[in-house]
C-alpha angles and dihedrals in degrees: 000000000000127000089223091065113119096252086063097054104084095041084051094052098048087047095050086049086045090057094047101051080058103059087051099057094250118168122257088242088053086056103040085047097048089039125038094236136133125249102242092044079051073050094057110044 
């Protein structure tokens, strides 16, 4: 398996916007909005 497989991409993308919304100092509610995730996996990165 490759991470650059297509059923990776999405996770990876949300992943990549989650990172940086982070950067910028974005609240936990904003990410979990943008990107589908949870907040403790938001928690967690």
């Amino acid at each position: 398996m490759r991470i650059t497989d297509d059923r990776y991409t999405r996770d990876r993308l949300r992943l990549d916007l989650a990172l940086r919304l982070i950067r910028h100092e974005a609240r936990t509610r904003t990410i979990r909005s943008w990107t589908g995730l949870t907040d403790d996996r938001v928690r967690k990165l």
